[in-house]
C-alpha positions as CSV (number, residue, x, y, z in Angstrom):
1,X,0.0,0.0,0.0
2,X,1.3,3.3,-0.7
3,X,0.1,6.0,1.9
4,X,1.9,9.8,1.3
5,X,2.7,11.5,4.1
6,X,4.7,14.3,5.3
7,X,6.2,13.7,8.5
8,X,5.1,10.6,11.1
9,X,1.6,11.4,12.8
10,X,1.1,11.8,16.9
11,X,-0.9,10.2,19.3
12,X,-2.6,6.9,18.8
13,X,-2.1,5.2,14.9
14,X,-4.8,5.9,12.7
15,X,-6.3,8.4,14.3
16,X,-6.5,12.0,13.3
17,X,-5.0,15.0,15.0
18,X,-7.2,17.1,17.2
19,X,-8.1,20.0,15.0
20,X,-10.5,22.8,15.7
21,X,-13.5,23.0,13.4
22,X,-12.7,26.5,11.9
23,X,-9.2,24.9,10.8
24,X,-10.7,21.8,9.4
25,X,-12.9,23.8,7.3
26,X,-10.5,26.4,6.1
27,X,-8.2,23.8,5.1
28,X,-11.1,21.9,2.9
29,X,-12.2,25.0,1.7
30,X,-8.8,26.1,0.3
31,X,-8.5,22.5,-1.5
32,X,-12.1,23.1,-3.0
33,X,-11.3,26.7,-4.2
34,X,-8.0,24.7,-5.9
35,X,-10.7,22.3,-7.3
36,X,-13.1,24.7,-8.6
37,X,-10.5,27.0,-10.2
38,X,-9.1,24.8,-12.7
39,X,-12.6,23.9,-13.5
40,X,-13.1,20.1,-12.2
41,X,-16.7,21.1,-10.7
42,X,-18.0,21.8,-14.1
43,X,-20.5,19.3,-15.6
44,X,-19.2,17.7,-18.9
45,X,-22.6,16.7,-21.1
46,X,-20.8,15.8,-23.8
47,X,-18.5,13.5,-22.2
48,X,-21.8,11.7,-20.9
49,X,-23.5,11.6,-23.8
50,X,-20.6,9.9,-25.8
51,X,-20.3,7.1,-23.1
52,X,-24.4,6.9,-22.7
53,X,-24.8,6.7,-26.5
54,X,-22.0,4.4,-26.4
55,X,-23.3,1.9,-24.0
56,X,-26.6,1.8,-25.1
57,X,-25.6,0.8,-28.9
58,X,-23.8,-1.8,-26.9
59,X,-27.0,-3.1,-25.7
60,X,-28.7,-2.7,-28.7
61,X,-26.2,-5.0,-30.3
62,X,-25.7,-7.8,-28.0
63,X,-29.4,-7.9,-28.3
64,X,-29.4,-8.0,-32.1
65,X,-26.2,-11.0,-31.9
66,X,-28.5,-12.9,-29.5
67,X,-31.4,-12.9,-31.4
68,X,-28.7,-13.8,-34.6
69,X,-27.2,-16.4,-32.7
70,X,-30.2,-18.3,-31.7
71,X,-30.0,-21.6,-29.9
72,X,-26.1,-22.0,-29.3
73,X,-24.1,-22.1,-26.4
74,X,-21.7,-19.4,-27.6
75,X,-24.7,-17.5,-26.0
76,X,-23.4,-17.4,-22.8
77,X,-20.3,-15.1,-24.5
78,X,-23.4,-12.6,-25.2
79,X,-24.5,-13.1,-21.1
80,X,-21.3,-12.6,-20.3
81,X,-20.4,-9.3,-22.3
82,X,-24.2,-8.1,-21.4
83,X,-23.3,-8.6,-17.7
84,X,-20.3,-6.0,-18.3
85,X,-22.5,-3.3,-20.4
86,X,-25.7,-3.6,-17.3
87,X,-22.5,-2.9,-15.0
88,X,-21.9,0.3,-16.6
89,X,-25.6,1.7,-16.8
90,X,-25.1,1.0,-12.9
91,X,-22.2,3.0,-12.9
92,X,-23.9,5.9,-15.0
93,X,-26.8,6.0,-13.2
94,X,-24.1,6.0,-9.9
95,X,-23.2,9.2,-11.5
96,X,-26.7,10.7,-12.2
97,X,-28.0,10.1,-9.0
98,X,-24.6,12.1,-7.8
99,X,-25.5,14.5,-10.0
100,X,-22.4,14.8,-12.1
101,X,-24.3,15.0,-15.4
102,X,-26.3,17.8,-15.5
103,X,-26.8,21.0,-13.4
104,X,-30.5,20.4,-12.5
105,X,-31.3,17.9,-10.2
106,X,-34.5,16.7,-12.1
107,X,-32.5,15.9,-15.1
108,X,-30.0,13.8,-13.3
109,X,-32.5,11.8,-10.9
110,X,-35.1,10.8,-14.6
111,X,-31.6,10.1,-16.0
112,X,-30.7,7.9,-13.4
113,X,-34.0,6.5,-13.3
114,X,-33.9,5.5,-17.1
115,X,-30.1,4.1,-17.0
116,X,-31.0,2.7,-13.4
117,X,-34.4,1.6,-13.5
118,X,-34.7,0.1,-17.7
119,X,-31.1,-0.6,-17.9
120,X,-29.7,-2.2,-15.1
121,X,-33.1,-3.5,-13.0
122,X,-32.3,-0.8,-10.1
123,X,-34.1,1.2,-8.5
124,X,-33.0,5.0,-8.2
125,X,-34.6,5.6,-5.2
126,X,-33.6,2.5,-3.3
127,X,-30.3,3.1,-4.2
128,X,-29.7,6.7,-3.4
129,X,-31.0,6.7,0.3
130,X,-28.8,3.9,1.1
131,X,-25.9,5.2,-0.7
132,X,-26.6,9.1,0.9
133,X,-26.0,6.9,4.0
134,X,-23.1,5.6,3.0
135,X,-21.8,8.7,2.2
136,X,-22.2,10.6,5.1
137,X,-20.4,8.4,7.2
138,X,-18.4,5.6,5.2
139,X,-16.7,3.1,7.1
140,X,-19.0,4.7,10.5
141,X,-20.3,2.0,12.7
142,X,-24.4,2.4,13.2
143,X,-24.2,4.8,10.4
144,X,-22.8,3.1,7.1
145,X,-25.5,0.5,5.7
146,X,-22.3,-0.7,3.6
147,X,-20.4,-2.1,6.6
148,X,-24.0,-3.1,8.7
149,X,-25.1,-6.8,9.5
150,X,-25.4,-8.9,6.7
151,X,-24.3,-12.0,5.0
152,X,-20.6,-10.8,5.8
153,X,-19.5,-9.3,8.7
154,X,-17.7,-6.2,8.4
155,X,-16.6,-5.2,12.0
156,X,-15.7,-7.1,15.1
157,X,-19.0,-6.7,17.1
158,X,-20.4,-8.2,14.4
159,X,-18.2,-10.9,13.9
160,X,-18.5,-11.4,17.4
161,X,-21.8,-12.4,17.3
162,X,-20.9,-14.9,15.2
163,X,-18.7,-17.2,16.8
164,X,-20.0,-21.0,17.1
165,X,-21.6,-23.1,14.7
166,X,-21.7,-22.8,10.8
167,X,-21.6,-19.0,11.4
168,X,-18.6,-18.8,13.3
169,X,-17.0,-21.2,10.5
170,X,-18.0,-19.1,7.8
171,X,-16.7,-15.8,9.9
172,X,-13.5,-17.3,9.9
173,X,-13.1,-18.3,6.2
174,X,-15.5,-15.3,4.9
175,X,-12.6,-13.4,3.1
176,X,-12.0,-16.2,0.6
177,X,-16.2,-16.7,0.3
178,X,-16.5,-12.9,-0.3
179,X,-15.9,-13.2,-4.5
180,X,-18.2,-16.4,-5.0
181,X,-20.4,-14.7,-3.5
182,X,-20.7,-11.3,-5.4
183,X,-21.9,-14.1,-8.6
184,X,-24.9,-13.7,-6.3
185,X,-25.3,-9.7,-5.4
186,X,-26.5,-9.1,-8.8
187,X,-30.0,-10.8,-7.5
188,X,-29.5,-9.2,-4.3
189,X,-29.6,-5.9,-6.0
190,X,-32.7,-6.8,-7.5
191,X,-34.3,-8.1,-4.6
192,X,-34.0,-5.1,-2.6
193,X,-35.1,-2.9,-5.7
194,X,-38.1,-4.3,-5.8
195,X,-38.9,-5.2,-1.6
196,X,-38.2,-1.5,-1.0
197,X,-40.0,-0.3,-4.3
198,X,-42.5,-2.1,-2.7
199,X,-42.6,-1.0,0.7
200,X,-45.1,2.2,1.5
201,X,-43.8,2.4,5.2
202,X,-41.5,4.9,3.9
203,X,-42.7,6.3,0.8
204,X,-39.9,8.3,-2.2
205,X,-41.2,10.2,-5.0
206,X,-41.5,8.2,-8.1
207,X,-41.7,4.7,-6.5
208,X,-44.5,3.4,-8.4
209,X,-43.1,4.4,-11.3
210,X,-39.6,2.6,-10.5
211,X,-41.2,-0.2,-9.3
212,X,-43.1,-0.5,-12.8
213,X,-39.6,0.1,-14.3
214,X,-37.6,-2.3,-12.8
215,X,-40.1,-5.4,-12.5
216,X,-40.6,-4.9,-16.4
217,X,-37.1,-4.7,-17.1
218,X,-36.6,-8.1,-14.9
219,X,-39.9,-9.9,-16.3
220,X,-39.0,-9.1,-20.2
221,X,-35.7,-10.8,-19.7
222,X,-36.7,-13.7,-18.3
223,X,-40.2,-14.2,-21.3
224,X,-37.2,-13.3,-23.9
225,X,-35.1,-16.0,-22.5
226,X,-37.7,-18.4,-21.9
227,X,-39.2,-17.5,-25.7
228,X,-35.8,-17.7,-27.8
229,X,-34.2,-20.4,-26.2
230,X,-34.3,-23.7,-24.7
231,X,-35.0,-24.2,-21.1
232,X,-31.3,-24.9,-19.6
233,X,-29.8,-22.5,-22.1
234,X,-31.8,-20.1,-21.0
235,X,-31.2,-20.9,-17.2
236,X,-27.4,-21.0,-18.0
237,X,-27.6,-17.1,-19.9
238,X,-29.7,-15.5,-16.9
239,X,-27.6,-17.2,-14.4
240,X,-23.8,-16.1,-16.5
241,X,-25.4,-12.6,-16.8
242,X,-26.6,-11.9,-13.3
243,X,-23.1,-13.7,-12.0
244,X,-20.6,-11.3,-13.9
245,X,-23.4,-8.5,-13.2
246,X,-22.9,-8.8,-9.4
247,X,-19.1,-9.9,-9.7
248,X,-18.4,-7.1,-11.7
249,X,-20.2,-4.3,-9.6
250,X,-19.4,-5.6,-6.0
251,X,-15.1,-5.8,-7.5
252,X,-15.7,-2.3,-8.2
253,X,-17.1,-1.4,-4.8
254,X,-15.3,-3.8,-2.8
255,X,-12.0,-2.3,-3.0
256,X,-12.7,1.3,-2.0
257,X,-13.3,1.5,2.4
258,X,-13.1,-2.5,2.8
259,X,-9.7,-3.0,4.9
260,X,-9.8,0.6,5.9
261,X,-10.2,2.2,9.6
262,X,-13.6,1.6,11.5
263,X,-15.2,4.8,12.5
264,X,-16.8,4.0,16.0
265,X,-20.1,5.4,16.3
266,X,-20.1,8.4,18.2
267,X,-16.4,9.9,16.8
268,X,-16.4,12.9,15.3
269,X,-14.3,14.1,12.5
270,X,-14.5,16.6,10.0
271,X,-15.5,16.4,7.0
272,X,-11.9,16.3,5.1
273,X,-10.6,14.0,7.3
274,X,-13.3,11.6,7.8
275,X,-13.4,10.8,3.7
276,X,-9.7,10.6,3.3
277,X,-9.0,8.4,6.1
278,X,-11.5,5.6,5.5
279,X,-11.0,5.7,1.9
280,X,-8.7,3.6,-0.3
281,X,-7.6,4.6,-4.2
282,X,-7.0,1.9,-6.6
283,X,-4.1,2.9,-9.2
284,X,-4.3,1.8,-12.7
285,X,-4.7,2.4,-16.6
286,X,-7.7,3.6,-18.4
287,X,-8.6,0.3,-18.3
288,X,-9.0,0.2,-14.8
289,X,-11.0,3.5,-14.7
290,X,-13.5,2.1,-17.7
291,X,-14.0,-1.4,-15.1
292,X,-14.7,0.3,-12.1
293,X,-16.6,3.2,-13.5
294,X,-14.3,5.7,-11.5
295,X,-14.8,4.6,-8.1
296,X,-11.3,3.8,-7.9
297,X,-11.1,7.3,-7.3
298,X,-12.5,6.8,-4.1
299,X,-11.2,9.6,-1.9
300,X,-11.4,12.5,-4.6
301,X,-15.3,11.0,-5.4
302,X,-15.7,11.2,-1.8
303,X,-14.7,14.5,-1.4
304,X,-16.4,15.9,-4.5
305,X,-19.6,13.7,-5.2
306,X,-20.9,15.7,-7.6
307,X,-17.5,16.2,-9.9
308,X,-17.9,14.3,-13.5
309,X,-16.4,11.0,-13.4
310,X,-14.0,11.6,-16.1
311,X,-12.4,15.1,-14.1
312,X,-11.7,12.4,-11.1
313,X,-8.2,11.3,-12.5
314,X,-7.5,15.2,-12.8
315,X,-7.9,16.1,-9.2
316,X,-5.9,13.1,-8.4
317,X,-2.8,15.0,-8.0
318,X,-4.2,18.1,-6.6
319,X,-5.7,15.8,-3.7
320,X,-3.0,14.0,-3.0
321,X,-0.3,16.6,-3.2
322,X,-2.7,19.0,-0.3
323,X,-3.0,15.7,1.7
324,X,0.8,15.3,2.0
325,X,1.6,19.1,2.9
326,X,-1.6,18.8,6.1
327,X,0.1,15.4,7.0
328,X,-3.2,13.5,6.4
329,X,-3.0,9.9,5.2
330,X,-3.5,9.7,1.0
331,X,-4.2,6.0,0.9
332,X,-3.3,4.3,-2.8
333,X,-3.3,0.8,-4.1
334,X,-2.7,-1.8,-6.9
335,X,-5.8,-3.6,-8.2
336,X,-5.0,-6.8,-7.3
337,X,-3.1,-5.3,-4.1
338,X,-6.2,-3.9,-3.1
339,X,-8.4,-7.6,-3.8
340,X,-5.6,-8.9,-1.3
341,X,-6.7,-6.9,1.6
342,X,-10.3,-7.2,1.4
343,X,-9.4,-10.7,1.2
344,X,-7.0,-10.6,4.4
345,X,-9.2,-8.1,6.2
346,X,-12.5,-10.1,5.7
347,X,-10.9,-13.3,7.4
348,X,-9.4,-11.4,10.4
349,X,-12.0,-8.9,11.2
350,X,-12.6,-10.6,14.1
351,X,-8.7,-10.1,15.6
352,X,-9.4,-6.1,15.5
353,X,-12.0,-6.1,18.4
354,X,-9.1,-4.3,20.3
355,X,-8.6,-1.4,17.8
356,X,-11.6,-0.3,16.1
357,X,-9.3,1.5,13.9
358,X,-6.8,-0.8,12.9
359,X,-6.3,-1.5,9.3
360,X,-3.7,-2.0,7.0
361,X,-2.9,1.6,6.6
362,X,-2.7,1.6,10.6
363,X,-0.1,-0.5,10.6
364,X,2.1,0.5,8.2
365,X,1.7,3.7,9.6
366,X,2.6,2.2,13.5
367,X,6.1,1.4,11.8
368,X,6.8,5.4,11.3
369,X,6.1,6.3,14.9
């Protein structure tokens, strides 16, 4: 792991150093006037539309090769390149619902509806309450849905919950189970598209409407399977679709606060420090900003929600540079570096009871003190 820094930090490792409010802010507000001078916060429409119009004649044409193809088990080639292309109308409608596309916030939430919703079987609404969660306290115990009870467990009170029987066997081991397991978090996403579409406890705007979106999306690919092909070919394209779906999404997600500090519940930081500290860049190519739709650009997407996904790389350096003259941690990975701890952290979450915020970066960081 590569972690800048300018000089060792004080007091206990991984925590921040006491700052008053005022500070905290003036120092996030100088990095955002650096930001929004060389014009990062700007929307880029153009950008969007080439890489909307883009994927969608993707979709159009795997559609028109399956429907060429017919009955053939080079189909599953189609499931598996239609998987990728769903994976990036979730990414774009990520972006909408952050409001990187447009300036009004209308156009970007029936935007992310549309690419959401008749794309990718999501629901907009769903997603964005959970994910404004997320945001406003990543890695925060009682406060983060992402790191909350769940198949997995993410932090040592859960795990220690979990410590007998099959569960305490797969708490133990759940760091190699985490990847087979994403071939199922495409249905997941589904599932909880449609239970919470469903649920008028707490009703969204729209949620008819999204509900209506996403079941027809989900029913008219299972009648065009069922119609166009036979039975277990069919089975076998909806099951290699929703698998690199879900694979592809949660390697993109995975990698970005997974491994990182544990925020208890009632610490306060501010804001600068407490997206940079539980946040984890992945380094890489093009190709590696194309696969993970920009979220390996955690910590700058975190610290500017609403900046367009292809300015992300170019506040890279301006972010990092200002974290290493304020001594904050700037935390920055390989890919596969980054698959490793997830991996490593998932199967010992349950040795960090002692330190909520221990973490790789903690300890690399223990060896400068």
């Amino acid at each position: 792991m590569t972690v800048h820094t300018a000089s060792p930090p004080t007091g206990p490792p991984g925590l921040p150093r006491p700052q008053g409010e005022h500070a905290a802010t003036a120092r996030f507000s100088d990095l955002l006037q650096q930001v929004r001078t060389r014009g990062l916060l700007e929307r880029r429409v153009g950008w969007y539309a080439v890489r909307i119009g883009g994927t969608i004649l993707a979709f159009a044409g795997l559609w028109a090769a399956f429907f060429i193809l017919g009955d053939s088990w080079w189909q599953l080639a189609i499931a598996a390149a239609l998987g990728l292309v769903v994976t990036q109308f979730g990414f774009l409608g990520h972006d909408a619902a952050h409001r990187q596309i447009f300036r009004s916030a209308s156009a970007n939430a029936w935007t992310a509806r549309v690419l959401a919703g008749v794309f990718a079987g999501l629901s907009y609404g769903w997603w964005r309450a959970k994910h404004n969660k997320h945001h406003q306290g990543p890695n925060q115990e009682d406060v983060d849905p992402d790191i909350g009870p769940g198949a997995l467990a993410f932090t040592p009170e859960i795990v220690g919950r979990r410590t007998s029987g099959f569960a305490g066997w797969f708490a133990a081991r759940q760091g190699w189970l985490f990847f087979p397991l994403l071939t199922l978090e495409g249905l997941n996403l589904h599932y909880a598209s449609v239970r919470t579409s469903m649920d008028r406890r707490a009703p969204r705007p729209w949620q008819r409407l999204e509900l209506a979106l996403v079941s027809a999306r989900l029913i008219a690919l299972v009648v065009v399977l069922l119609v166009a092909l036979p039975l277990g070919l069919a089975v076998a394209f909806f099951a290699v679709q929703m698998a690199v779906f879900g694979v592809s999404l949660g390697m993109s997600f995975a990698p970005n606060h997974k491994g990182m500090p544990i925020v208890p519940p009632d610490m306060r930081l501010d804001f600068l420090r407490r997206q940079v500290l539980v946040s984890r860049n992945v380094r890489g190519s093009w190709l590696v900003d194309a696969a993970m739709g920009g979220l390996n650009y955690q910590i700058e997407h975190h610290l500017f929600p609403s900046m367009p996904r292809g300015n992300l790389r170019k506040a890279r350096p301006i972010v990092r540079d200002f974290c290493l003259r304020h001594d904050i941690p700037y935390a920055e990975v390989g890919l596969f570096r980054s698959y490793g701890i997830v991996v490593g952290y998932l199967n010992n979450v349950g040795l960090r009871a002692r330190d909520p915020f221990d973490c790789p970066l903690a300890a690399q960081l223990r060896t400068t003190v």
